[in-house]
N, C-alpha and C positions, 0 to 999 in steps of 0.2 A: 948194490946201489941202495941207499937209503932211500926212508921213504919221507919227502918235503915235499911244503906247497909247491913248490918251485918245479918238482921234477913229475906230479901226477898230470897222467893225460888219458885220453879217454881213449877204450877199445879200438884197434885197429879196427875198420869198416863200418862204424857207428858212427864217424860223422862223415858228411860228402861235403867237397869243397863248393862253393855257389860259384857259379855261374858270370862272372862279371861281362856285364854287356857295352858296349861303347866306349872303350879304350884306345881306343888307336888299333892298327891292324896286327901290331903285335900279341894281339889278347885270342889270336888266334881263332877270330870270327867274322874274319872279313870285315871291308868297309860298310857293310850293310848292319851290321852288328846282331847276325842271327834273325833279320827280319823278313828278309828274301827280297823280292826286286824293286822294282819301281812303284810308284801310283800311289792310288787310293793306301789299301791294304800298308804299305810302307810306312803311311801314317798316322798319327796319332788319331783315334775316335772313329777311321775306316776301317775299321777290323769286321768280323759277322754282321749276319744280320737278324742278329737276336731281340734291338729295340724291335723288328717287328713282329718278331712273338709275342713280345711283353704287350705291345697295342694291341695286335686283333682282339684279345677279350675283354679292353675297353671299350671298342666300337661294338662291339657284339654286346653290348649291357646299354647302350643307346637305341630310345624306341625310332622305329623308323618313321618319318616325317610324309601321310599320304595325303591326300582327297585334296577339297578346295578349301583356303579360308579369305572368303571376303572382306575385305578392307571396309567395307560400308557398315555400320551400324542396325542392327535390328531391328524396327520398330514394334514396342511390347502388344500383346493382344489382348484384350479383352471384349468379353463376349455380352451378349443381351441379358444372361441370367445374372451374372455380375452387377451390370449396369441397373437391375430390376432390384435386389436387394441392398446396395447401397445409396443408390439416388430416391432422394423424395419427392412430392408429387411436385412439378412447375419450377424445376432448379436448375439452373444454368452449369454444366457438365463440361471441362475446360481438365487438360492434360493435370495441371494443379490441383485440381480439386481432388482427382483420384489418385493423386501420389500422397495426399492430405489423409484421404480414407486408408492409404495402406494398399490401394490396388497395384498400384503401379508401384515399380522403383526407382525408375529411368527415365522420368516426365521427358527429360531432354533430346533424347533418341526420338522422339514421336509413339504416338497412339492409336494401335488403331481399332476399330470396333468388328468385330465377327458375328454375321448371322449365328449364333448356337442360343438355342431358349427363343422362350416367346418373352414380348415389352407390353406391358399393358402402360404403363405408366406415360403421362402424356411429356417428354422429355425435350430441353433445348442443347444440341451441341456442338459447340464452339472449338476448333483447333485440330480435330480429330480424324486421324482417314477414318475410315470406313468403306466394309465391301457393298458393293451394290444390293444383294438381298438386304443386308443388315440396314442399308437407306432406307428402301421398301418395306419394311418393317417397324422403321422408329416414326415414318410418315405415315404410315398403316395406324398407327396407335393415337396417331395425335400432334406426333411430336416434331421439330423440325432440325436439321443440321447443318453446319457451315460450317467450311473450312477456311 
């Protein structure tokens, strides 16, 4: 036998015939076409369940979501040693004024004052909470407060 294009073929058992799936029942794989029974599984995209291996270690790289977070807003604090080096003597003390000086950042949330440090200074102010010592203390020096 000569040797032509025509007549070279490759080693016996080197190549394997594929597999043809979904021909008709003559393709000698049932009408299920080699995929077994009914259902899920029979279907396309129902196959393992390998998507959820692939997720658990997405959710596991997610921080867990604990404690409380209130919907309310803060009100920012400042204290009498504060109020003592920024305010000069007989000044009207107003959420603005100390967003002005840099105390505050958040005039808007509200203000409010903490007994910490002594006030000598004789102080007016307007708009502000404040805790009960720190009242007792600004009117202790001279000074008076409204809200």
């Amino acid at each position: 036998m000569a040797l032509l294009p025509g007549t070279i073929k490759p080693a016996s058992g080197s190549r394997k015939t594929v597999k043809r799936l979904g021909r008709g029942n003559s393709s000698g794989h049932g009408t299920s076409s080699s995929r077994g029974g009914k259902g899920q599984t029979a279907r396309s995209g129902g196959k393992s369940r390998t998507h959820i291996r692939a997720f658990r270690p997405s959710l596991l790289k997610i921080p867990k979501v604990r404690g409380f977070h209130s919907r309310f807003t803060k009100r920012e604090t400042v204290s009498l040693t504060v109020l003592e080096k920024v305010a000069k003597e007989k000044i009207l003390i107003t959420p603005a004024f100390l967003a002005k000086a840099g105390v505050v950042s958040h005039p808007e949330n509200g203000v409010k004052i903490m007994a910490v440090g002594v006030l000598t200074k004789k102080l007016e102010i307007k708009d502000c909470f404040a805790s009960q010592a720190a009242v007792e203390k600004i009117e202790k020096a001279g000074g008076k407060i409204s809200f």
